[in-house]
BAMITI-496462 format. One record per residue: residue number from 0; residue in three letters; x, y, z of N, C-alpha, C in turn. Coordinates in Angstrom, 3 decimals. Example, Ala and Ser with C-alpha at 12.3 -4.5 7.8 and 13.67 -1.06 7.14 Angstrom:
! residues 2
@num=0 | residuo=ALA | n_px=13.190 | n_py=-5.690 | n_pz=7.800 | ca_px=12.300 | ca_py=-4.500 | ca_pz=7.800 | c_px=13.200 | c_py=-3.300 | c_pz=7.800 .
@num=1 | residuo=SER | n_px=12.850 | n_py=-2.250 | n_pz=7.080 | ca_px=13.670 | ca_py=-1.060 | ca_pz=7.140 | c_px=12.900 | c_py=0.030 | c_pz=7.870 .
This chain:
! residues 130
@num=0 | residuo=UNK | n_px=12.975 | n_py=-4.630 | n_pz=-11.360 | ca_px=12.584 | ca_py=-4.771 | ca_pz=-9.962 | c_px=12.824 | c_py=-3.456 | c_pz=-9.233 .
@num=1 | residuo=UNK | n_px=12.254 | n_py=-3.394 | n_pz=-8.010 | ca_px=12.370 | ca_py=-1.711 | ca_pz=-7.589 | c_px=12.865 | c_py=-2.484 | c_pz=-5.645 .
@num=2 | residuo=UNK | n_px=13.084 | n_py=-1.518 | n_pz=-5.329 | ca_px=13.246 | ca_py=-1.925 | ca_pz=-4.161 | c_px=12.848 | c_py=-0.752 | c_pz=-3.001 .
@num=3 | residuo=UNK | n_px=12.613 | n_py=-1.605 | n_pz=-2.026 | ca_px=11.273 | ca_py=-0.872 | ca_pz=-1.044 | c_px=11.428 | c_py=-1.097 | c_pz=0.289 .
@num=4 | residuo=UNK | n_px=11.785 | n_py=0.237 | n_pz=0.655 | ca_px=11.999 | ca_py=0.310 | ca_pz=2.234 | c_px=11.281 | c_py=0.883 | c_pz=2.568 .
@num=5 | residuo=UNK | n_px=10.470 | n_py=0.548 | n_pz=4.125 | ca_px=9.294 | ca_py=1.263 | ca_pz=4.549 | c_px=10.463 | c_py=1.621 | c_pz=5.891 .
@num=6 | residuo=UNK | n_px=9.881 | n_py=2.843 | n_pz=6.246 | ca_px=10.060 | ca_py=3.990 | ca_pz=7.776 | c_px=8.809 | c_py=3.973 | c_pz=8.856 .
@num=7 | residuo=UNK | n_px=9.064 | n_py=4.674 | n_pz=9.237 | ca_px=8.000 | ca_py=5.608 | ca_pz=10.213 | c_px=7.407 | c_py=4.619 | c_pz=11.358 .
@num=8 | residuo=UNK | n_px=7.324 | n_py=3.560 | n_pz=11.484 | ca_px=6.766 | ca_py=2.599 | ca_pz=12.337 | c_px=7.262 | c_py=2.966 | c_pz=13.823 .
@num=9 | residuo=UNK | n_px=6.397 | n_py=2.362 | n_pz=14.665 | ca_px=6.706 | ca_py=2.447 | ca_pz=16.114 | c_px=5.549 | c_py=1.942 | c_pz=16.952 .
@num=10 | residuo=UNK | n_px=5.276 | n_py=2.766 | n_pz=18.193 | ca_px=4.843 | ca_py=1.950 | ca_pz=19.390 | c_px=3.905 | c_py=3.465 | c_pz=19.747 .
@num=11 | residuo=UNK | n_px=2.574 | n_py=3.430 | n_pz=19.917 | ca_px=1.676 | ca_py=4.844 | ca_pz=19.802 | c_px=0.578 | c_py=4.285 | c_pz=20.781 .
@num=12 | residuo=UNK | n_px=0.032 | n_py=5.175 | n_pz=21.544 | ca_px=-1.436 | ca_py=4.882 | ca_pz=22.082 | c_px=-2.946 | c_py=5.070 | c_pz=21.308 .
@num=13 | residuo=UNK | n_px=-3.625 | n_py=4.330 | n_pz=21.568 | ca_px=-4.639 | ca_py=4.385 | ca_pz=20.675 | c_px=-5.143 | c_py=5.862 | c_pz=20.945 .
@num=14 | residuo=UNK | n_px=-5.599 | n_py=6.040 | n_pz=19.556 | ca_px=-6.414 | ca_py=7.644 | ca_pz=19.123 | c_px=-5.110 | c_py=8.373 | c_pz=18.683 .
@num=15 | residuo=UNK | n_px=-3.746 | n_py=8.035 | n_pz=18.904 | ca_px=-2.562 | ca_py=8.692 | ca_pz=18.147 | c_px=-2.451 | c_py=8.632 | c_pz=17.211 .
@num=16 | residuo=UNK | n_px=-1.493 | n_py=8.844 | n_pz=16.472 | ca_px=-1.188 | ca_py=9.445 | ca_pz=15.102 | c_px=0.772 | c_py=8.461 | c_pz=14.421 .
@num=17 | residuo=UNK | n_px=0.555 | n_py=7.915 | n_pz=13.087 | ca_px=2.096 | ca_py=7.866 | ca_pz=12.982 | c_px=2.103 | c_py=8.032 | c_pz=11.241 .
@num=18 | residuo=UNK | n_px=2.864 | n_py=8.457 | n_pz=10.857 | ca_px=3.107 | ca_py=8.539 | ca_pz=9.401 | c_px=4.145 | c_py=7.514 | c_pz=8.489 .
@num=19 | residuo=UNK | n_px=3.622 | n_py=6.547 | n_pz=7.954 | ca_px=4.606 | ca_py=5.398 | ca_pz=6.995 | c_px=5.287 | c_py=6.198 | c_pz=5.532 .
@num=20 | residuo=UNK | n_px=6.417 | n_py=5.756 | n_pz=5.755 | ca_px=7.246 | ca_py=6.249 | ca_pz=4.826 | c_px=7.245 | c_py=5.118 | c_pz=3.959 .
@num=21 | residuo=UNK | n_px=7.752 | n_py=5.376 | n_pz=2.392 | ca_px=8.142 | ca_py=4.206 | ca_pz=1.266 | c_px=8.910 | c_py=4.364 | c_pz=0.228 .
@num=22 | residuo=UNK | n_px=9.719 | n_py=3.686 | n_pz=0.612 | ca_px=11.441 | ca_py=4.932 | ca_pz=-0.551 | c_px=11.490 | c_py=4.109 | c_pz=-1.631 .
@num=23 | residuo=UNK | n_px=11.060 | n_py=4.113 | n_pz=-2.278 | ca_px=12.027 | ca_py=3.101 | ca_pz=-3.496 | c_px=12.774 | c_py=3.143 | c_pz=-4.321 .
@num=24 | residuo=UNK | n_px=13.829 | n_py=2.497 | n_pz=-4.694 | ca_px=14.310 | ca_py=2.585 | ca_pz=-5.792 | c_px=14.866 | c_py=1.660 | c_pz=-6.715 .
@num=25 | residuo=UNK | n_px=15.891 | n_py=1.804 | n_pz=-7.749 | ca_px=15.807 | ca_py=0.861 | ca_pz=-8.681 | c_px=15.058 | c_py=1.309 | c_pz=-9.985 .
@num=26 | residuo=UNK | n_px=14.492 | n_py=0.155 | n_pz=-10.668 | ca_px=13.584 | ca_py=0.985 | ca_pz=-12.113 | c_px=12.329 | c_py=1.976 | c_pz=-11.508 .
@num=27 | residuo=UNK | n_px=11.765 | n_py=2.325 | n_pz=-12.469 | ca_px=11.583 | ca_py=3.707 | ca_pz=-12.617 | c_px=9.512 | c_py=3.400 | c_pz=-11.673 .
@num=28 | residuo=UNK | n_px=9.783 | n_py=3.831 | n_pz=-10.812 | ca_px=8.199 | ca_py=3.427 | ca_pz=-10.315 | c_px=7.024 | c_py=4.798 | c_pz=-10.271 .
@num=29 | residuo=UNK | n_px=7.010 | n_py=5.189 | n_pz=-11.054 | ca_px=6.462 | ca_py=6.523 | ca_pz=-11.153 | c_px=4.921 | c_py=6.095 | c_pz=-12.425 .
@num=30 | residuo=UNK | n_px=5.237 | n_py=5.026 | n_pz=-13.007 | ca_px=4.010 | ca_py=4.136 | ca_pz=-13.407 | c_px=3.787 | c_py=3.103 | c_pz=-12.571 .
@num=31 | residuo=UNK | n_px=3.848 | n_py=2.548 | n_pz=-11.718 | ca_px=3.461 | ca_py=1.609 | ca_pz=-10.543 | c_px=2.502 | c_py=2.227 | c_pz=-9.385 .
@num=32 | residuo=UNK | n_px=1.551 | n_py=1.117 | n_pz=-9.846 | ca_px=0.674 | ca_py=1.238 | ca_pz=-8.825 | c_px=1.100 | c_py=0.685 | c_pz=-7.275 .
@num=33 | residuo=UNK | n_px=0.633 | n_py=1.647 | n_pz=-6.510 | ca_px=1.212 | ca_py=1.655 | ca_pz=-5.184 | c_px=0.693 | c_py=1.213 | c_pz=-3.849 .
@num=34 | residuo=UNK | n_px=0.399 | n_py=0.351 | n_pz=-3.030 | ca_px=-0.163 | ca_py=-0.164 | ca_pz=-2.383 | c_px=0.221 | c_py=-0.268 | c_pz=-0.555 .
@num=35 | residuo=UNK | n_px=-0.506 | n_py=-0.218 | n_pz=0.655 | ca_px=0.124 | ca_py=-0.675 | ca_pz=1.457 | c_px=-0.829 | c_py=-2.166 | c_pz=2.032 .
@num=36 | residuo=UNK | n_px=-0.115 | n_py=-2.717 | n_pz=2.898 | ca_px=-0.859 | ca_py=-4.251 | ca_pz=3.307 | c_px=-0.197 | c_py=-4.471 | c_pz=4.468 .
@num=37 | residuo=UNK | n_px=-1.007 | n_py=-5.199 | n_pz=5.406 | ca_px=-0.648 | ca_py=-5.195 | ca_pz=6.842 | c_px=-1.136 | c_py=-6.755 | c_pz=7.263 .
@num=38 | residuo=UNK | n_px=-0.200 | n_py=-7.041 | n_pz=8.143 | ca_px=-0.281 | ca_py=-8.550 | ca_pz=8.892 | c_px=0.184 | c_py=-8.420 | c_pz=10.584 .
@num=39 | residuo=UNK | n_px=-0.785 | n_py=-8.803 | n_pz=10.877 | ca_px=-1.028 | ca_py=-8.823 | ca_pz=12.295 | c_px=-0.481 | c_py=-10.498 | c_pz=12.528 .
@num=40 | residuo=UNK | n_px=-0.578 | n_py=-10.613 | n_pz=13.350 | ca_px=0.321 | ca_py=-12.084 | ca_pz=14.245 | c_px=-0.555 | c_py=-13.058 | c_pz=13.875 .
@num=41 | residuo=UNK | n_px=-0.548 | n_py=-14.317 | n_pz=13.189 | ca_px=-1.568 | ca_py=-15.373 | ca_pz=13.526 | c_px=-2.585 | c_py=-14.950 | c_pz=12.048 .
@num=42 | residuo=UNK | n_px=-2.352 | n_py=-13.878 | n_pz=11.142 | ca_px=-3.578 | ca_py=-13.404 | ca_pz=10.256 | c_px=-2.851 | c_py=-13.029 | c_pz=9.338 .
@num=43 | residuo=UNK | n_px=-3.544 | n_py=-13.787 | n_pz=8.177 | ca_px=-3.160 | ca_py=-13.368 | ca_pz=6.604 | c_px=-2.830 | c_py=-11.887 | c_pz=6.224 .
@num=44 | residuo=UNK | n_px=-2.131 | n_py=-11.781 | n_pz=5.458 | ca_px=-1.753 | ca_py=-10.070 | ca_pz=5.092 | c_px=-3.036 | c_py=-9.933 | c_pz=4.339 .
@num=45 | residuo=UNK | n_px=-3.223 | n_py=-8.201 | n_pz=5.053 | ca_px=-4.379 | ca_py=-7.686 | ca_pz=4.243 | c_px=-4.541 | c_py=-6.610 | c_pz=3.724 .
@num=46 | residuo=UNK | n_px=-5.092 | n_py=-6.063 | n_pz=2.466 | ca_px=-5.079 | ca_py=-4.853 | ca_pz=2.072 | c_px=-5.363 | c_py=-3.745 | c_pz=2.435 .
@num=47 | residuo=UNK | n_px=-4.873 | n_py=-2.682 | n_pz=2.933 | ca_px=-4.808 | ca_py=-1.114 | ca_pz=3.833 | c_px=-5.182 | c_py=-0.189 | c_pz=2.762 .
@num=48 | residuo=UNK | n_px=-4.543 | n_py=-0.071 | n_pz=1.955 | ca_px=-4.436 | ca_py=1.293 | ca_pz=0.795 | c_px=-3.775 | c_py=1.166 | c_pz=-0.367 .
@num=49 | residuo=UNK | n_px=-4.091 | n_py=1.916 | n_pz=-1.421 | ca_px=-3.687 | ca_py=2.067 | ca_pz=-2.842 | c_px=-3.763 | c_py=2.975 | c_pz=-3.195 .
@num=50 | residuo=UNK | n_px=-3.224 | n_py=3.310 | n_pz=-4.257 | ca_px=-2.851 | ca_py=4.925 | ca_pz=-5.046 | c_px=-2.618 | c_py=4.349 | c_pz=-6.549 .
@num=51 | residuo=UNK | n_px=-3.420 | n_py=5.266 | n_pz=-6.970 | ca_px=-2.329 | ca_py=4.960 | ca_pz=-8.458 | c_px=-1.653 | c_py=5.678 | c_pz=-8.952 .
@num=52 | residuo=UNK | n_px=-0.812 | n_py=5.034 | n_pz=-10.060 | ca_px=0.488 | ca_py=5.556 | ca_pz=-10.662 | c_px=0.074 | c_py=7.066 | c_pz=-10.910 .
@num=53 | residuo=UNK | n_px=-0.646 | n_py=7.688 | n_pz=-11.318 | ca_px=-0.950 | ca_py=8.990 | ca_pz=-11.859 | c_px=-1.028 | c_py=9.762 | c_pz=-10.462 .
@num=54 | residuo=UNK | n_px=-1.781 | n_py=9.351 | n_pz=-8.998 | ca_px=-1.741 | ca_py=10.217 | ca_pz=-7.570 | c_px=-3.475 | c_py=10.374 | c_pz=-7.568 .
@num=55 | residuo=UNK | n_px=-3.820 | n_py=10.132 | n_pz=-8.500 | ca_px=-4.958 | ca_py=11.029 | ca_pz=-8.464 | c_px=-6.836 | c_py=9.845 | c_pz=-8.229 .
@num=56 | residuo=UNK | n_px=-5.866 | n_py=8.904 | n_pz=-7.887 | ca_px=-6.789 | ca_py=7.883 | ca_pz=-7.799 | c_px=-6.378 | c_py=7.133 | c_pz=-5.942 .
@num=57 | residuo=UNK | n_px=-7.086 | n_py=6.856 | n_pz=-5.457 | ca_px=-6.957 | ca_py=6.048 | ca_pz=-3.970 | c_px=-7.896 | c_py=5.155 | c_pz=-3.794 .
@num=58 | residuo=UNK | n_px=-7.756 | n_py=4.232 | n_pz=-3.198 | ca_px=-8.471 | ca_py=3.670 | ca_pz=-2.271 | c_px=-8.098 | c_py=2.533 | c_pz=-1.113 .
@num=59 | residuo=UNK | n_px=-9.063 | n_py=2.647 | n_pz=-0.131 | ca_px=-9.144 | ca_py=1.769 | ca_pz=0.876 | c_px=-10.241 | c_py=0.684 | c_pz=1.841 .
@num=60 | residuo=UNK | n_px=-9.199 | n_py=0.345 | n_pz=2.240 | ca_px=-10.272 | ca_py=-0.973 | ca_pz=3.360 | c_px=-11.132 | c_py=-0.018 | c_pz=4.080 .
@num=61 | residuo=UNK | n_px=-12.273 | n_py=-1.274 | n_pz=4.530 | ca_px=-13.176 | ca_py=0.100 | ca_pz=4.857 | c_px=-13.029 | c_py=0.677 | c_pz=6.303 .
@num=62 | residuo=UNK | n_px=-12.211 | n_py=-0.448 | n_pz=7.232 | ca_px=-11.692 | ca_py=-0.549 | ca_pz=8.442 | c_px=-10.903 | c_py=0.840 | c_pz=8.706 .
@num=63 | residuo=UNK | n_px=-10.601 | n_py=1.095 | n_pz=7.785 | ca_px=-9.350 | ca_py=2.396 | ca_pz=7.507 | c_px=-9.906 | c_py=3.346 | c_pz=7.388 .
@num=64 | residuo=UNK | n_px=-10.895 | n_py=3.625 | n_pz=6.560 | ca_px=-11.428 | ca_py=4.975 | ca_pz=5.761 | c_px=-11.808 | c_py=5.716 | c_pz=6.580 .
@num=65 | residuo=UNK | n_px=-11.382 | n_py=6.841 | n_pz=6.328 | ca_px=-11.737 | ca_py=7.591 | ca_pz=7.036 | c_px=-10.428 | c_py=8.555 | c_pz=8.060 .
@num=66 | residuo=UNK | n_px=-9.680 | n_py=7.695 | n_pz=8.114 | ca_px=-8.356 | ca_py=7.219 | ca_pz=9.022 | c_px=-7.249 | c_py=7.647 | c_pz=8.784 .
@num=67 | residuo=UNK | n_px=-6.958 | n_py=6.793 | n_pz=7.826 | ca_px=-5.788 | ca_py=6.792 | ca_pz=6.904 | c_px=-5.813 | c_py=7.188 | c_pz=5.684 .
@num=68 | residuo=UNK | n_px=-4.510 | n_py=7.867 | n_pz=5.254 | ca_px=-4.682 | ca_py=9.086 | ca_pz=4.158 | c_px=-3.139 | c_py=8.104 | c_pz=2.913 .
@num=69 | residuo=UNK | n_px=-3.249 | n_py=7.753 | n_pz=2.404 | ca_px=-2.517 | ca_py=7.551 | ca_pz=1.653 | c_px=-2.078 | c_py=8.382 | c_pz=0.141 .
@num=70 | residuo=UNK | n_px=-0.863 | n_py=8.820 | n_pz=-0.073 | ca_px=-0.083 | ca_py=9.935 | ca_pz=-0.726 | c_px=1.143 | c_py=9.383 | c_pz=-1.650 .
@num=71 | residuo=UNK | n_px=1.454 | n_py=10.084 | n_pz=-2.485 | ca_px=2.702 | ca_py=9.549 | ca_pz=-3.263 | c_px=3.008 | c_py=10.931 | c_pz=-3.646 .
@num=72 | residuo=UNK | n_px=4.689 | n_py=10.730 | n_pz=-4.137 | ca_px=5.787 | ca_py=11.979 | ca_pz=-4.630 | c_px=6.479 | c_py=11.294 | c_pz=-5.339 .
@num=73 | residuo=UNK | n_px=6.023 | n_py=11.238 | n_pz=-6.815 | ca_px=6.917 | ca_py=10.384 | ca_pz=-7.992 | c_px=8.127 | c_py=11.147 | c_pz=-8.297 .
@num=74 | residuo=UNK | n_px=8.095 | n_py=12.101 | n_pz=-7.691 | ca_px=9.361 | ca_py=12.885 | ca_pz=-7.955 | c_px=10.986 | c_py=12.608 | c_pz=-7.079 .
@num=75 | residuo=UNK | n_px=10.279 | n_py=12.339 | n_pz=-6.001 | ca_px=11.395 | ca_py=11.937 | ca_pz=-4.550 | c_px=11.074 | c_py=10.225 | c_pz=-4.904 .
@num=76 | residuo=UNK | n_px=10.467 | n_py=9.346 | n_pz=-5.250 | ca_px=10.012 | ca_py=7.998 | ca_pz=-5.310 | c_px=9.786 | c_py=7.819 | c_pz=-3.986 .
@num=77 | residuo=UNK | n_px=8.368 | n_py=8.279 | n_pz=-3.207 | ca_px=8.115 | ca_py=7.867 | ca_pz=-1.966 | c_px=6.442 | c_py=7.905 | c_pz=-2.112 .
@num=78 | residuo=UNK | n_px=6.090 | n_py=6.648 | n_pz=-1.045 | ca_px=5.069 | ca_py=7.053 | ca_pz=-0.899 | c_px=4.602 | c_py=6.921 | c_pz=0.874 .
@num=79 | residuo=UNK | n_px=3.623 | n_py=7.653 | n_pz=0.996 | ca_px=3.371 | ca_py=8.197 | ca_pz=2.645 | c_px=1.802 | c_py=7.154 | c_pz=3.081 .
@num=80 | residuo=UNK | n_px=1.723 | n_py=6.792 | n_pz=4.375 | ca_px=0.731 | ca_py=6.142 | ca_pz=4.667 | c_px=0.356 | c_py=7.195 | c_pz=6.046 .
@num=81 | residuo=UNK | n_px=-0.934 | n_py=8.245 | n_pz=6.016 | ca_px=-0.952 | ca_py=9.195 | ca_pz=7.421 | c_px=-1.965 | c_py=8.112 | c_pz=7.822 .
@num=82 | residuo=UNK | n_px=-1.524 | n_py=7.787 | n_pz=8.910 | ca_px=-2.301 | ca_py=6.798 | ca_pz=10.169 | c_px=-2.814 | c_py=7.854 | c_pz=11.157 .
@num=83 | residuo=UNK | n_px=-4.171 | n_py=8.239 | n_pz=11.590 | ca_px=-4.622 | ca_py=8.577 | ca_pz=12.093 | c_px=-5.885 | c_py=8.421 | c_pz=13.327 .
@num=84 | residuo=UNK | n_px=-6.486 | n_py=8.329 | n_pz=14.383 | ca_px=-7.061 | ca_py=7.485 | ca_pz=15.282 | c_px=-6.726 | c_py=6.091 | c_pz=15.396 .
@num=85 | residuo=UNK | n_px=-5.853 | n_py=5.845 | n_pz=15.854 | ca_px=-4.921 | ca_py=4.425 | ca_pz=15.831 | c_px=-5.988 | c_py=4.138 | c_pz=16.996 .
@num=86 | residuo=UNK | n_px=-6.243 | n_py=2.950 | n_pz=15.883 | ca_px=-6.910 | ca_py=1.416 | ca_pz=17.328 | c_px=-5.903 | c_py=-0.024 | c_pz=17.440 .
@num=87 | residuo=UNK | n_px=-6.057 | n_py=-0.413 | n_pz=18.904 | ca_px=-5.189 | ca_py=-1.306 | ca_pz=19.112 | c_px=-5.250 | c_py=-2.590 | c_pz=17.704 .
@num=88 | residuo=UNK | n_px=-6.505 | n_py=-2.868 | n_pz=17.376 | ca_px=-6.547 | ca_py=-3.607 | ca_pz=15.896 | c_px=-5.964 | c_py=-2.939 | c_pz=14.916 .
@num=89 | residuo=UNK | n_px=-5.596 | n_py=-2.088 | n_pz=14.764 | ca_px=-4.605 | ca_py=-1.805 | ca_pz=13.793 | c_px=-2.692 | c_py=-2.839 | c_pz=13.497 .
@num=90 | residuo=UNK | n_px=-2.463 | n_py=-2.800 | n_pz=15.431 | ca_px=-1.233 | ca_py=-3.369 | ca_pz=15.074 | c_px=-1.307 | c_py=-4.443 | c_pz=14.477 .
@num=91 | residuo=UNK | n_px=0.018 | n_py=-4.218 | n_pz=14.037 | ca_px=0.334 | ca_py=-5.317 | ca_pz=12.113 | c_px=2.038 | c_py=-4.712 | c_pz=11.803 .
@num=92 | residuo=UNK | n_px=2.329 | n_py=-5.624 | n_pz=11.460 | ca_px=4.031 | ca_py=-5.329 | ca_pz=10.125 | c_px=2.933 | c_py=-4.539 | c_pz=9.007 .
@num=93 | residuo=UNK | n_px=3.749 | n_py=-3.743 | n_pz=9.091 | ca_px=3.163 | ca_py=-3.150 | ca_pz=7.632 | c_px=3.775 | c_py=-3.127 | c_pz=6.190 .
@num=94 | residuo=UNK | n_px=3.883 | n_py=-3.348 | n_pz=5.330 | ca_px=4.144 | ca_py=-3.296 | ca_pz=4.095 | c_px=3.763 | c_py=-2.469 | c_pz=2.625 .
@num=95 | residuo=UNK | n_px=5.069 | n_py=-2.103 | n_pz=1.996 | ca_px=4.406 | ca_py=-0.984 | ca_pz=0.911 | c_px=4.897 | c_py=-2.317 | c_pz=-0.714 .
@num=96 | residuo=UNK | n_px=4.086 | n_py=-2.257 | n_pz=-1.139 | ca_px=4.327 | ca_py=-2.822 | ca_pz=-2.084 | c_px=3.999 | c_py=-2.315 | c_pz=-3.394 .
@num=97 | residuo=UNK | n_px=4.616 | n_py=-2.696 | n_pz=-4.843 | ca_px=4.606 | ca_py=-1.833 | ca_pz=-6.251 | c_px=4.242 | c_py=-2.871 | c_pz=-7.088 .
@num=98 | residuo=UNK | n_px=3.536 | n_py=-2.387 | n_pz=-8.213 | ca_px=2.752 | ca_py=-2.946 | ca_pz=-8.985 | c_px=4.014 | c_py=-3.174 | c_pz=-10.382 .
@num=99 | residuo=UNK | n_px=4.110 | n_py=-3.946 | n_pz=-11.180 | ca_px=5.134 | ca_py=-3.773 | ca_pz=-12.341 | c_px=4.248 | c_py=-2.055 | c_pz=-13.017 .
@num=100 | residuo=UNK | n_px=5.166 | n_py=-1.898 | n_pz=-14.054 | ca_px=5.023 | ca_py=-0.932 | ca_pz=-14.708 | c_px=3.530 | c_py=-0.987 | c_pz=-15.699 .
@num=101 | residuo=UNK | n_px=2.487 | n_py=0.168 | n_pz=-15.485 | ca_px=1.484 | ca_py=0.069 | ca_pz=-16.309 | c_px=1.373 | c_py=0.963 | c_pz=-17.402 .
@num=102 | residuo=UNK | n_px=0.997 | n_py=0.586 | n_pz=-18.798 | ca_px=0.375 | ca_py=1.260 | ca_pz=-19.428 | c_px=-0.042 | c_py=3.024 | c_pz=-19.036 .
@num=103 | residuo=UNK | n_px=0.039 | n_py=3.503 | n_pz=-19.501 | ca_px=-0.903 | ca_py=5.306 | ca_pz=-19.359 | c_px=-2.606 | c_py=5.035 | c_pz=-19.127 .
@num=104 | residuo=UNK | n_px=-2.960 | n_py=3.715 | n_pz=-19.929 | ca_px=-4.313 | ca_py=3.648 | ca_pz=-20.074 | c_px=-5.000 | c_py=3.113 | c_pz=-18.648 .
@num=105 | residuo=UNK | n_px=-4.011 | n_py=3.062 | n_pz=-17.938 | ca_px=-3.946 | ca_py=2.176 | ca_pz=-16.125 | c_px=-3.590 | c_py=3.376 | c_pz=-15.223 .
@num=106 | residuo=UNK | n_px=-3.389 | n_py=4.464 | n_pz=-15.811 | ca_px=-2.507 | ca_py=5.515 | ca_pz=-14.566 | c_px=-3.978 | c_py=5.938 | c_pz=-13.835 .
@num=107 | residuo=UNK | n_px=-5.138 | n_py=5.362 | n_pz=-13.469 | ca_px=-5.693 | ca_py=5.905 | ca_pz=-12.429 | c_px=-6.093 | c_py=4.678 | c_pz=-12.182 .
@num=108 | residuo=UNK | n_px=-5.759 | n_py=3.066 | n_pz=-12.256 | ca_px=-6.499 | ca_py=2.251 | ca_pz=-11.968 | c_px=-6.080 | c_py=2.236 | c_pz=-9.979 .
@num=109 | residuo=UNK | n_px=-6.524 | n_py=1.609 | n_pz=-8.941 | ca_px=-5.873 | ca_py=1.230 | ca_pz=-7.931 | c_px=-5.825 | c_py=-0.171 | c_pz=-7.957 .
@num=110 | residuo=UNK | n_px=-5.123 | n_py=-1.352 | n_pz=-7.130 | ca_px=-5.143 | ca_py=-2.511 | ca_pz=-6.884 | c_px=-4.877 | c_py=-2.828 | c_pz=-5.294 .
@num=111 | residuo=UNK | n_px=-5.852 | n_py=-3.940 | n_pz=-5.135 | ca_px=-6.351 | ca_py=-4.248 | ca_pz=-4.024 | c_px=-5.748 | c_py=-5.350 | c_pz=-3.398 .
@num=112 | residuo=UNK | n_px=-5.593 | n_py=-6.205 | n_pz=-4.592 | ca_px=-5.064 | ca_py=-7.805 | ca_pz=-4.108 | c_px=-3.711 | c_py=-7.999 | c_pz=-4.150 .
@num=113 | residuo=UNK | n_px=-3.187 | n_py=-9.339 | n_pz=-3.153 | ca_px=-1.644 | ca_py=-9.208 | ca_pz=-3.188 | c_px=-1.089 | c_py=-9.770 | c_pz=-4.319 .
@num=114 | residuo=UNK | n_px=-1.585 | n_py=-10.192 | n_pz=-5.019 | ca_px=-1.320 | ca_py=-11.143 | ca_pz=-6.333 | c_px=-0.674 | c_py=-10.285 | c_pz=-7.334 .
@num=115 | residuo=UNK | n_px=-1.815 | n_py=-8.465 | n_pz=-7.516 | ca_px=-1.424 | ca_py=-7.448 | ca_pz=-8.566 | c_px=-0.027 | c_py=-7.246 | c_pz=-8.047 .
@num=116 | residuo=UNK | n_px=0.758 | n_py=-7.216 | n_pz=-7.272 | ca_px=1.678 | ca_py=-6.503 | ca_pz=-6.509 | c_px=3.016 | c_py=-7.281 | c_pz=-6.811 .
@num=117 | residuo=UNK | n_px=3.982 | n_py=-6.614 | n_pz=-7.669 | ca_px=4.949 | ca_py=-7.299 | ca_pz=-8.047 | c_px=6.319 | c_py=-7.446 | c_pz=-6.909 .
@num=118 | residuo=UNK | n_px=6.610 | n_py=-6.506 | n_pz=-6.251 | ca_px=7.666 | ca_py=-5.889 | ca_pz=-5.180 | c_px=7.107 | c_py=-5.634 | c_pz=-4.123 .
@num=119 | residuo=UNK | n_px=7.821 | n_py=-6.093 | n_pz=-2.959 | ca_px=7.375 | ca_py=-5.863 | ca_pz=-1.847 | c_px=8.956 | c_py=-5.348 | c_pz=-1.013 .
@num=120 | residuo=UNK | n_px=8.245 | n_py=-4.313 | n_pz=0.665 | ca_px=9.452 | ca_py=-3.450 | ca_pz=1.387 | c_px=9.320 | c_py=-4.951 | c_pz=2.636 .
@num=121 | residuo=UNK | n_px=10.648 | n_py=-4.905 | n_pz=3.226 | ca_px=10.104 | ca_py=-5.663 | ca_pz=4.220 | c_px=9.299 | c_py=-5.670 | c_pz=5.594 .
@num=122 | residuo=UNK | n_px=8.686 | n_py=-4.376 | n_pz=5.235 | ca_px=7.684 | ca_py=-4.270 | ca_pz=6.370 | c_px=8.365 | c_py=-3.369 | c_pz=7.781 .
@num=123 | residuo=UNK | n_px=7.333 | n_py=-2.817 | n_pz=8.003 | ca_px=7.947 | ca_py=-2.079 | ca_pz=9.489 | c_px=6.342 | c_py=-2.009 | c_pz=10.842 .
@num=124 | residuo=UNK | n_px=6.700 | n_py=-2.477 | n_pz=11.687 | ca_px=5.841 | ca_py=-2.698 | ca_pz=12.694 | c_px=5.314 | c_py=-1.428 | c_pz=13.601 .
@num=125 | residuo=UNK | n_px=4.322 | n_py=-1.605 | n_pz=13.725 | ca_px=3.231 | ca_py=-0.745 | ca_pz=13.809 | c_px=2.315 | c_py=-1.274 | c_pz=15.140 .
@num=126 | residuo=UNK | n_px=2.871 | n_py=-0.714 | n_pz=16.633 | ca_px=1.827 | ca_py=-1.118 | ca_pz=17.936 | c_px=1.148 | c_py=0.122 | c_pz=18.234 .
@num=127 | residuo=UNK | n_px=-0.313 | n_py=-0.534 | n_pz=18.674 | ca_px=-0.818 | ca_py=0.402 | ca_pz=19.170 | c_px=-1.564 | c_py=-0.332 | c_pz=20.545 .
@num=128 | residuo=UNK | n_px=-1.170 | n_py=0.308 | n_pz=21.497 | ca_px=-1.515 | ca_py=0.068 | ca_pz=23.008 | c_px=-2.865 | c_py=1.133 | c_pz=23.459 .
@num=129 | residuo=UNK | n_px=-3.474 | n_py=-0.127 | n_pz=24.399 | ca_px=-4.604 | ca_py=0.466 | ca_pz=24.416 | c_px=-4.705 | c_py=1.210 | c_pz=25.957 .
């Protein structure tokens, strides 16, 4: 199991800027696919971003793209979420969550759904005022 603390959250005006932090530690997550997911009040958690274990693979919602830059440092065990043109629909708890350990033959896959996602951080909240 790995364990997962998310940072960086706060309270921003729309078109601002905030950067999510994701520390983990515990076993070794440097083959784990890496994910973030967000829940707004009243609405199912939903998928934001992914990375895979290797760095060299991403993807995202399409709500996001464009937006948000998602990053990893298997070396420090962190991974970064850059939030950029913040719209008030953005606010949500946010969450970084890790995939169990994959294969080499998986180090560029990404995952989308909350199901792939073995570990979860407990989230750090994210307003954006309009």
């Amino acid at each position: 199991q790995v364990q997962l603390v998310e940072s960086g959250g706060g309270v921003v005006q729309a078109g601002g800027s905030l950067r999510l932090s994701c520390a983990a530690s515990g076993r070794t997550f440097s083959r784990s696919g890496m994910g973030w997911f967000r829940q707004a009040p009243g609405k199912e958690r939903e998928f934001v971003a992914a990375i895979s274990w290797s760095g060299d693979s991403t993807e995202y919602a399409d709500s996001v793209k464009d937006r948000f830059t998602i990053s990893r440092d298997n070396a420090k065990n962190t991974v970064n979420l850059e939030m950029n043109s913040l719209k008030p629909e953005d606010t949500a708890v946010y969450y970084c969550a890790a995939t169990t350990q994959r294969a080499y033959y998986f180090r560029s896959f990404t995952y989308s759904r909350l199901n792939e996602y073995a570990d979860w951080g407990q989230g750090t909240q994210v307003t954006v005022s309009s």
